[in-house]
ROBA-286846 format. One record per residue (C-alpha): residue number from 1; residue in three letters; x, z, y. Coordinates in nm, 2 decimals. Last residue first. Layout:
<nugus>
+-----+-----+--------+--------+--------+
!   n ! res !   east !     up !  north !
+-----+-----+--------+--------+--------+
! NUM ! ALA !      X !      Z !      Y !
...
+-----+-----+--------+--------+--------+
</nugus>
This chain:
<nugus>
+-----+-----+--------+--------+--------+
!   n ! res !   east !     up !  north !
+-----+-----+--------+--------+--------+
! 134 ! UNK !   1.14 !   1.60 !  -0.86 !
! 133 ! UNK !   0.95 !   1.25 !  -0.84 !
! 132 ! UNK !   1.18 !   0.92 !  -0.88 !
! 131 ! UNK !   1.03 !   0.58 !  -0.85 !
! 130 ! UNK !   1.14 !   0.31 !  -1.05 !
! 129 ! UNK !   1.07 !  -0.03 !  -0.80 !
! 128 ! UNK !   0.99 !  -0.42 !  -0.83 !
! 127 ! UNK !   1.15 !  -0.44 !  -1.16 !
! 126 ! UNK !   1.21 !  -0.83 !  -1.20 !
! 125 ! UNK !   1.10 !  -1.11 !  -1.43 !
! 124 ! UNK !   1.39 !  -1.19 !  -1.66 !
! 123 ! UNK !   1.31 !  -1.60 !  -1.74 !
! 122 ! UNK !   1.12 !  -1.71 !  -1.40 !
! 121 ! UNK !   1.33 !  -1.45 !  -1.21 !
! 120 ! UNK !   1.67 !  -1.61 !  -1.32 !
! 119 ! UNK !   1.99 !  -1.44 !  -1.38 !
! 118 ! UNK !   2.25 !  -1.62 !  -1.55 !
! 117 ! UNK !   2.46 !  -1.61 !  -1.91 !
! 116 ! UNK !   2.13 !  -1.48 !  -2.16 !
! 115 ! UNK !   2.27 !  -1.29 !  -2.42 !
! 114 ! UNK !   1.93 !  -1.12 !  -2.44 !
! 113 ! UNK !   2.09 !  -0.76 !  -2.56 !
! 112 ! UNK !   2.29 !  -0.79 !  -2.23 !
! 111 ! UNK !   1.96 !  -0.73 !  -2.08 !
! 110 ! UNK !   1.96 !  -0.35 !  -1.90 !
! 109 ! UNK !   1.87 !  -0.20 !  -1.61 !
! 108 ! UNK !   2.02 !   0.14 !  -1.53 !
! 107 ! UNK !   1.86 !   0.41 !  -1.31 !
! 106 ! UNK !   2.03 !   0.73 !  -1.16 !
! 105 ! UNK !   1.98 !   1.10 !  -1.24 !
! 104 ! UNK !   2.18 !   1.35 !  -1.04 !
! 103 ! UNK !   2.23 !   1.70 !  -1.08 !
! 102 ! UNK !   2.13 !   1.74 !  -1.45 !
! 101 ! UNK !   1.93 !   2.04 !  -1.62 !
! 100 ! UNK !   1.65 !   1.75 !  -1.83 !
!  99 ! UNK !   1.27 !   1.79 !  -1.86 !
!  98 ! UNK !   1.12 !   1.48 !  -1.89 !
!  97 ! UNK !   0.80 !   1.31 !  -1.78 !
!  96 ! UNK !   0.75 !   0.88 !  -1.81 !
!  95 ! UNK !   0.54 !   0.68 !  -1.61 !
!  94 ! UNK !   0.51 !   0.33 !  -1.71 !
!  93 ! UNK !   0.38 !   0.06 !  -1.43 !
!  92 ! UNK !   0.30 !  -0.30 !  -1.51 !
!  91 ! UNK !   0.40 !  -0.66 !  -1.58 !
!  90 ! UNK !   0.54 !  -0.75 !  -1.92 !
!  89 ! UNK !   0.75 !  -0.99 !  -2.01 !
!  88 ! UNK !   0.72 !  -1.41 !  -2.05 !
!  87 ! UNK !   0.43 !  -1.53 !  -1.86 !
!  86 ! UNK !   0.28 !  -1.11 !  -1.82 !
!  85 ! UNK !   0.13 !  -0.88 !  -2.05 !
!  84 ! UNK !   0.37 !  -0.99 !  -2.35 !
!  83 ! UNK !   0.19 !  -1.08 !  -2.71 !
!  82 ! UNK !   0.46 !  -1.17 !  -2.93 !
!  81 ! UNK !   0.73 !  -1.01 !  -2.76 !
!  80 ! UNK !   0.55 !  -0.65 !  -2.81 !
!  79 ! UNK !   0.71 !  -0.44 !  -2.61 !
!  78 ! UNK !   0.82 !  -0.68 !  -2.34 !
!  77 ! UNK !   1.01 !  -0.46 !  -2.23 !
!  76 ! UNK !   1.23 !  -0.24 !  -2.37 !
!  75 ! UNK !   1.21 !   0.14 !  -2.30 !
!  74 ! UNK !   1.57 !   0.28 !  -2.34 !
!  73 ! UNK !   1.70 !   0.57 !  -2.50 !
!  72 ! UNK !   1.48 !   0.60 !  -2.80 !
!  71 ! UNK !   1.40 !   0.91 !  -2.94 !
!  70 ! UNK !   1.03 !   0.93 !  -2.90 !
!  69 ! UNK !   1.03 !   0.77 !  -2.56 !
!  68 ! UNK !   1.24 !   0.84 !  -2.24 !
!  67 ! UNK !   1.54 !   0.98 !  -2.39 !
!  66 ! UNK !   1.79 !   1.04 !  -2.16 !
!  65 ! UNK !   2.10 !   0.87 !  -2.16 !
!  64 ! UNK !   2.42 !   1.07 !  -2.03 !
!  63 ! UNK !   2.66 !   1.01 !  -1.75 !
!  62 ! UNK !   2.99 !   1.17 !  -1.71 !
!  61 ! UNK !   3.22 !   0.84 !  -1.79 !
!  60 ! UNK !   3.11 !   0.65 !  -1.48 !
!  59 ! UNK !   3.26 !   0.96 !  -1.29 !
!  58 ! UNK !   3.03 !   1.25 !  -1.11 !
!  57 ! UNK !   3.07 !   1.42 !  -0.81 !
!  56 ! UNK !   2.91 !   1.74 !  -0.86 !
!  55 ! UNK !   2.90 !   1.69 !  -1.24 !
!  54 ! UNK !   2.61 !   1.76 !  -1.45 !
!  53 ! UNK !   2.51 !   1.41 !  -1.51 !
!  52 ! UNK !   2.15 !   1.18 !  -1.59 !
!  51 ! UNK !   2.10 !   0.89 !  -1.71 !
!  50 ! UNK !   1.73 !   0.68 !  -1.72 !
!  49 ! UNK !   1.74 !   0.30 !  -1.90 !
!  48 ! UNK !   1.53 !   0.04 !  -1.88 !
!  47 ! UNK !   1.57 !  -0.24 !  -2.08 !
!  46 ! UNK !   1.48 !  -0.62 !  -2.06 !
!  45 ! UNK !   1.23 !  -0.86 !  -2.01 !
!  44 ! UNK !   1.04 !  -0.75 !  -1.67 !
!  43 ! UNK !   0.69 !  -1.01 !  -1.59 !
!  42 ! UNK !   0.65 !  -0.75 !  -1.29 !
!  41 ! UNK !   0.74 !  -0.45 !  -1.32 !
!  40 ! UNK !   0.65 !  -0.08 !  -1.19 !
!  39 ! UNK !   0.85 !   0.22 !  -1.35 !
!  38 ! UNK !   0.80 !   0.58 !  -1.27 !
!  37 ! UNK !   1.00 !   0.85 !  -1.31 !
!  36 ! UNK !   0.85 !   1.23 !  -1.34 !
!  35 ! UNK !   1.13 !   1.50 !  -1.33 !
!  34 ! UNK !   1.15 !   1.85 !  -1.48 !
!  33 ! UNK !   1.43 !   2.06 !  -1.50 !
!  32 ! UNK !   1.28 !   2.37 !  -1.49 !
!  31 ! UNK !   1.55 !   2.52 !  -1.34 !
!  30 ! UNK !   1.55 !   2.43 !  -0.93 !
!  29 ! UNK !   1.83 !   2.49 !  -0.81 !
!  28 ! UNK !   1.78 !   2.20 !  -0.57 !
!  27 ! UNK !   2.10 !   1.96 !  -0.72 !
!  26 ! UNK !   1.95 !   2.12 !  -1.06 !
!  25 ! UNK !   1.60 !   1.88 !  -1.00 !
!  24 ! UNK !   1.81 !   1.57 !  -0.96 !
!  23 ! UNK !   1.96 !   1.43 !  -0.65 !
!  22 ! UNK !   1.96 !   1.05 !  -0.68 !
!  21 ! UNK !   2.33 !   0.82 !  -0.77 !
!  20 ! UNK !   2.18 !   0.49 !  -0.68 !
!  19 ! UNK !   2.09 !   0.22 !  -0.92 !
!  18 ! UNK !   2.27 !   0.04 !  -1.20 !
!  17 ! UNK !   2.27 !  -0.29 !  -1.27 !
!  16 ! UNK !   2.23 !  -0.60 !  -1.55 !
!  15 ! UNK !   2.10 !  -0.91 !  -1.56 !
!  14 ! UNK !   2.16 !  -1.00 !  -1.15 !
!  13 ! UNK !   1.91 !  -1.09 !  -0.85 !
!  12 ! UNK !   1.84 !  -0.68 !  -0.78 !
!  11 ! UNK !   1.52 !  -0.54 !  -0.86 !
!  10 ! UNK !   1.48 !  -0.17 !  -0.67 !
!   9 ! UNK !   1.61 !   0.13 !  -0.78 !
!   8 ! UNK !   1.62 !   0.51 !  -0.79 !
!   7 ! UNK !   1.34 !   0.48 !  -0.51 !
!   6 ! UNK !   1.28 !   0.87 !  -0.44 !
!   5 ! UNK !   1.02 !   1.12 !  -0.41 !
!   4 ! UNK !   1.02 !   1.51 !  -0.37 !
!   3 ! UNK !   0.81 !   1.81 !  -0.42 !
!   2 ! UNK !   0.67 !   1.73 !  -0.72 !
!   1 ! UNK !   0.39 !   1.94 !  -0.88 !
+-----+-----+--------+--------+--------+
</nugus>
C-alpha cells in the first residue's frame, strides 16, 4: 500500500522534457522497491518514459530506463495510430507497477520520433499529470 504521492510531471508547452528528480522507494530504505506511476492524458502523441538512479546526487549520465511494458522502455501513445481514443492521440490514464532499488525516479516525455519542429497542443495533446505512489 503506498505511503506516498507525488506529481513527477505535469505538461509543459515543449516536445520533449523531463520532470523533477522524485525520492524513490530506496531514498526511504524501503527494499521492496515497488512504485505505482500513473499517467493521465489528454489527446497525448508521444512517449513516456520512467528512469530511475542509484546515485545520491545523480548526473544526466546515471539514469536508467525502466521498463514499463513487456520490455519496452517507453509506452507510446497513440497505441494504435489508426484508431486513437482522442482527435489525434489518446486521452486516458495508464497505471503501471514496478519493482526497481533506485533513489530517485523522474519522468521523461518524449516525441523526437515525430520529427515534428514546434510544440502545438492541437497536434501533441498534453500529459495533464504522471503521478508517483511509493
Amino acid at each position: 500500500m503506498s505511503n506516498v504521492s507525488y506529481t513527477m510531471l505535469i505538461n509543459k508547452a515543449e516536445l520533449s522534457y523531463t520532470g523533477d528528480n522524485i525520492k524513490a522507494d530506496a531514498f526511504y530504505g524501503n527494499t521492496d522497491g515497488l512504485h505505482t506511476v500513473s499517467v493521465k492524458f489528454n489527446d497525448f502523441v508521444g512517449r513516456v518514459y520512467i528512469e530511475g538512479t542509484l546515485a545520491t546526487i545523480p548526473t544526466e549520465n546515471d539514469w536508467f530506463t525502466i521498463n514499463l511494458s513487456s520490455g519496452t522502455a517507453y509506452k507510446q501513445y497513440p497505441v494504435n495510430a489508426a484508431i486513437p481514443t482522442g482527435t489525434v492521440g489518446d486521452t486516458g490514464t495508464d497505471g503501471f507497477t514496478f519493482r526497481v532499488n533506485a533513489i530517485y525516479l523522474r519522468a521523461k516525455i518524449d516525441r523526437s520520433h515525430l520529427g515534428a519542429g514546434a510544440y502545438s497542443q492541437v497536434a501533441h495533446g498534453r500529459i495533464d499529470q504522471i503521478l508517483l505512489n511509493v
